[in-house]
N, C-alpha and C positions, 0 to 999 in steps of 0.2 A: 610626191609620195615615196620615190625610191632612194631620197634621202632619209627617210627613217624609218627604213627596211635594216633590223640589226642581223649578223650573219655570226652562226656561231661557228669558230672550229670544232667539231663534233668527235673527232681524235684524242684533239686537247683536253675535251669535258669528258670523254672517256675515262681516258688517265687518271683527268684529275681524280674522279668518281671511283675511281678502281683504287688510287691510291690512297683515298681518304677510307674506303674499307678495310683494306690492308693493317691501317694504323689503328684503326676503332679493333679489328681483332687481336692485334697485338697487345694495346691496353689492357682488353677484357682478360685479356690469357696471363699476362702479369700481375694483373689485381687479382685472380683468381688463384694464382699462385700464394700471393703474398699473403693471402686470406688462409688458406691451407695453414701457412708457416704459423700463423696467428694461433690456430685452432691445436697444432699438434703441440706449441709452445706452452699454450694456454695463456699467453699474452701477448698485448698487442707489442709493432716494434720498439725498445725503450721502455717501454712499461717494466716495472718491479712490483713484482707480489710474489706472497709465499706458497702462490699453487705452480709457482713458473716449474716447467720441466726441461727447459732449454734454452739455449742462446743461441742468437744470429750471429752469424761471422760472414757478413757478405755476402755474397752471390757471385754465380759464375754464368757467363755470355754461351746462350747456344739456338741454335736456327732451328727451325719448324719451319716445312713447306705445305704449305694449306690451299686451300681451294680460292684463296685470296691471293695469294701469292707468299714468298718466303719471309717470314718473321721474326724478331731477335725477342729471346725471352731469357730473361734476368731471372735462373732460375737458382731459389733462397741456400744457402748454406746455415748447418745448423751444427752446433756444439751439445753434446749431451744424448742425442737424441738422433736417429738417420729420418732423415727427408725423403718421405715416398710418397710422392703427388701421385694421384687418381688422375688427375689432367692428362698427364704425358708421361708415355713409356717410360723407362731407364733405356736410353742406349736411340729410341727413336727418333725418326729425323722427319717422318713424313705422315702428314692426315691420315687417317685407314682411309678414306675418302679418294686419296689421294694415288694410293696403292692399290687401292680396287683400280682405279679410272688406268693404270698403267697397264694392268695385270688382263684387264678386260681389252686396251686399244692390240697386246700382244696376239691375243690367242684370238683376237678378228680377226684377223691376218695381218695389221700393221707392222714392216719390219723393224729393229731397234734401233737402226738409224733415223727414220720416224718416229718411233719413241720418241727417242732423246729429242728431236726438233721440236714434237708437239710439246712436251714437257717443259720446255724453254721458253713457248711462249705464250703459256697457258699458267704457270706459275711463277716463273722468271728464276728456273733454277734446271740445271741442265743434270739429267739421271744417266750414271755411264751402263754400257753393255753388262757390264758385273752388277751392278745394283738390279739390273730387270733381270737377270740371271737368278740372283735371289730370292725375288718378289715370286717370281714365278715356282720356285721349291716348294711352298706357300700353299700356293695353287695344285700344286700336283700333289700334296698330302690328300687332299679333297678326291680331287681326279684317282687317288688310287683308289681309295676307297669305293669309290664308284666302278671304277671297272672291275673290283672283286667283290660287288654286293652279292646277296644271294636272289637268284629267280624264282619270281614266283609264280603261278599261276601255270597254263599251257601257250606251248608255244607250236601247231599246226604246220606253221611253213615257215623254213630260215633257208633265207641268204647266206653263203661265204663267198668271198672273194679275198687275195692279197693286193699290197699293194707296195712294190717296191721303192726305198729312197737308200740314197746315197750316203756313206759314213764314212769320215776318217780313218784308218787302222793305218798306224805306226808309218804315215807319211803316203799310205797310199789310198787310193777311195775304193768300196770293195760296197756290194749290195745288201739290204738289210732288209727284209720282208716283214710288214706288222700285216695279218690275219684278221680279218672284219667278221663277225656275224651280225646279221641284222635279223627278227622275227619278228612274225605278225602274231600278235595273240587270238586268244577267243574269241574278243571282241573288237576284231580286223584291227586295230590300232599294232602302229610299225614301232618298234623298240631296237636300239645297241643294244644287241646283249651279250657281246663279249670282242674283243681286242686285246693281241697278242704277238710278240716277238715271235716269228721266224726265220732263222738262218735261210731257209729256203722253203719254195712251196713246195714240200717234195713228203712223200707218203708218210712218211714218221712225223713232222710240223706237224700236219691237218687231222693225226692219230691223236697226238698229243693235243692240241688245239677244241677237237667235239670232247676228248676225255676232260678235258680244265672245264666245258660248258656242263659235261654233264653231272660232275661233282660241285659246280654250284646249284644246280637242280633245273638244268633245261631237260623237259617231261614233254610228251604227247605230243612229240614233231612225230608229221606224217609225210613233209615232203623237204629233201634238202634238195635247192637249186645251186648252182654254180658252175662256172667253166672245169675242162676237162684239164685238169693240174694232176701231175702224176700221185697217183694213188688215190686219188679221191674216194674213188669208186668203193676201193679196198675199204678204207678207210669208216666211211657210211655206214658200210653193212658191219663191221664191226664192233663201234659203237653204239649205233643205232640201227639193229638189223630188224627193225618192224620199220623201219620208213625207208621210201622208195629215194632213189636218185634222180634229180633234172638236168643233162646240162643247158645250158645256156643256148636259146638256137642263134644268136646275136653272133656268139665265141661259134658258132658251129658255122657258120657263113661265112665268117672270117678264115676260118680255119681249109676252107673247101676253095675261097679266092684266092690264098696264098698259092695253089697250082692252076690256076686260073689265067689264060690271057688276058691282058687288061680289056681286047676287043670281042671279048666272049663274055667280060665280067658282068653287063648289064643282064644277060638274054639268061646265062649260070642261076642271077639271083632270083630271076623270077620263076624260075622249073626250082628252084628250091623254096623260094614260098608255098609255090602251089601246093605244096606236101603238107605244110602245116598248116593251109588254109581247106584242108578237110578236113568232115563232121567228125570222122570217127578214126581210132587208131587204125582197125581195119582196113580202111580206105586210105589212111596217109601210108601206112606200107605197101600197100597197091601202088599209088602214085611214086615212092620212092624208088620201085623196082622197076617203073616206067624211067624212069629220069636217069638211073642207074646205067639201062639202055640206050637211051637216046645220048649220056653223054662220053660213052664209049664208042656209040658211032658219030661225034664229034672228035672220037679221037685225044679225049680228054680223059686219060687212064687211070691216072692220079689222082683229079676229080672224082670219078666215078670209085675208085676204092676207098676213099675217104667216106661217101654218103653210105655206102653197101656198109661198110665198118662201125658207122656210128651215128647212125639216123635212129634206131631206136632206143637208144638213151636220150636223145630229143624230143621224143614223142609219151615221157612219161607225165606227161600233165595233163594226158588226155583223160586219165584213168578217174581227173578230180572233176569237178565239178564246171560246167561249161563257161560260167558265169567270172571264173576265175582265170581262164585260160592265157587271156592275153597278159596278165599280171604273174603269172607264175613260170612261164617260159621261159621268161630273159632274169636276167640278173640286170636291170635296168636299176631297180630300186638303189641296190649297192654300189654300182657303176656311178652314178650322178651324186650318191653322197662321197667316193673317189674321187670327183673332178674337185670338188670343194676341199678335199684334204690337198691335192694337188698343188692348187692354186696356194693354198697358205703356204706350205712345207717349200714351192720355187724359191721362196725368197730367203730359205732359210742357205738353201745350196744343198751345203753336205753336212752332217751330222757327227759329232764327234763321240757319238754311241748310240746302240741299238735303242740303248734306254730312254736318251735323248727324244730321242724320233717317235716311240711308242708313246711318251706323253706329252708329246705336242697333238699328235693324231687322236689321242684318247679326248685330248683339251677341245680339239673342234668337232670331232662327234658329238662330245657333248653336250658343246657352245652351239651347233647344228641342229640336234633331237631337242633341243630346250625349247627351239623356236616352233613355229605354227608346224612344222613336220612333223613332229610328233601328238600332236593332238587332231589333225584328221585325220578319217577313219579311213585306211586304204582298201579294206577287201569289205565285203557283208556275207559274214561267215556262216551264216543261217544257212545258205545252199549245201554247203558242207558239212551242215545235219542234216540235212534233211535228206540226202545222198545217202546216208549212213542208216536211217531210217527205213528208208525203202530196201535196204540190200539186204 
């Protein structure tokens, strides 16, 4: 029996199969050509009649890189008359197809040295750093547009956070800050709803930054969250001085470890829970005045002037609705959609401008809220009428 067991190379009938597609698309795309030449001539090739409006003078050799792989198309030259096929661009080289699949493997985080590989052996034509450089300008005509749409609707509680990346200037690397906001709407679902250049996180960025949100129309915020960045605070009540300030209690425990011995840092974090893990504001300033104490007689000064200074900026989300507490506290939401910009933006390094950087990070926020994150629903905003209701 196991002499007329046939064994195929499965490689080989690959190829083969892959190369006989190849050529079946290149036919089609030349006869389809040469049909066009037909139609705008008004006769076939060699034919004479008196409706002709042109003549063929040959053709010229040019490559098409397709979803098949790269193709030569014999594409008609014509006397009398200019040749403008519907098939294929003037000037293009590659599938739209083929340009999405680059444009898309980029802004998942693929670096372009990947690129180029996958490209090579997915079509059998190698794409330089410059060509995905361009494909991607493309891409960001889109992406701008989207990060200066207009808002619609309310937005209750927003997110900010910055997030620093590295840039070129004149030979040296120098930091470049793009500005996140994220909001939950009315109906709990989480939106971007703004991304921005800032030189730095510093009072004026984050003035200028809520002012760019609020003249595209973010309306009926009632609570801005985020770490304590100089001027925040300022900044809040200024353009939005009906909504309250949260920071971050995440950033606030960080903040209170850095004068922290690392052998006191376990025993620190949990007298700083205990604060926030009361019912009522009331009671977490009770407990914050105890801890204040007890860690001044630890002999922990610095500690203790830290919490006394800025524990009730941590405790404004008491004021909302119980239901929502653990979700309004931190800046976790913005934080985790940061780790993802991160992880893309490493493999870029350093940036050779602000602008660079803003719309790579604006490409995976958006690449990111496209997917299943933006369609659950993170809060059930009902409590937060019905708060309103009752008062």
């Amino acid at each position: 029996m196991s002499d007329k067991i046939i064994q195929l190379n499965e490689a080989a009938v690959k190829s083969e199969l892959k190369e006989l597609v190849r050529k079946s698309v290149e036919e089609t795309l030349n006869e389809l050509l040469d049909k066009e030449a037909d139609e705008l001539t008004g006769a076939a090739k060699y034919e004479r009649n008196e409706t002709r409006q042109g003549y063929r003078s040959g053709h010229y050799a040019r490559k098409l890189t397709t979803t098949s792989g790269e193709v030569k198309l014999e594409v008609p030259k014509l006397k009398g008359i200019p040749f403008e096929t519907a098939i294929i661009e003037r000037y293009k080289r590659r599938e739209s197809s083929v340009e999405e699949a680059l444009i898309e493997m980029y802004l998942a985080g693929v670096s372009v040295r990947r690129v180029e590989d996958i490209s090579e052996a997915l079509w059998g034509s190698r794409v330089s750093a410059s060509t995905i450089s361009d494909l991607n300008q493309k891409a960001y005509v889109h992406i701008e547009e989207w990060r200066n749409r207009k808002l619609t609707g309310r937005y209750p509680y927003v997110y900010v956070d910055g997030i620093c990346l590295k840039r070129n200037w004149g030979g040296e690397y120098e930091n470049v800050s793009v500005l996140v906001a994220i909001g939950v709407d009315e109906e709990g679902y989480r939106e971007v709803i703004g991304a921005a250049e800032g030189m730095k996180e510093d009072a004026e960025s984050w003035r200028n930054f809520l002012k760019w949100l609020k003249g595209r129309g973010l309306e009926g915020v009632r609570l801005i969250v985020g770490d304590k960045c100089l001027g925040m605070n300022n900044a809040v009540q200024e353009v939005y001085p009906q909504a309250k300030y949260q920071r971050c209690t995440v950033h606030f425990y960080r903040n209170v470890m850095s004068v922290t011995p690392r052998n006191r840092m376990r025993e620190v974090t949990r007298m700083l829970k205990a604060i926030h893990a009361q019912e009522s504001k009331e009671s977490a300033r009770k407990k914050a005045k105890d801890v204040v104490e007890a860690l001044k007689g630890m002999r922990l000064k610095e500690a203790a002037k830290k919490v006394e200074e800025s524990i009730e900026e941590t405790l404004t989300y008491m004021e909302f609705p119980t239901q929502h507490w653990l979700k309004i506290r931190t800046n976790n939401v913005i934080e985790r959609m940061n780790r993802e910009i991160r992880r893309r933006t490493r493999v870029v390094g350093a940036f050779p401008d602000g602008k660079s950087a803003l719309m790579l990070v604006c490409a995976r926020l958006r690449y990111v809220s496209g997917k299943d994150w933006g369609t659950k629903r993170y809060l059930c905003m009902k409590y937060l009428y019905e708060t309103e209701q009752v008062a």
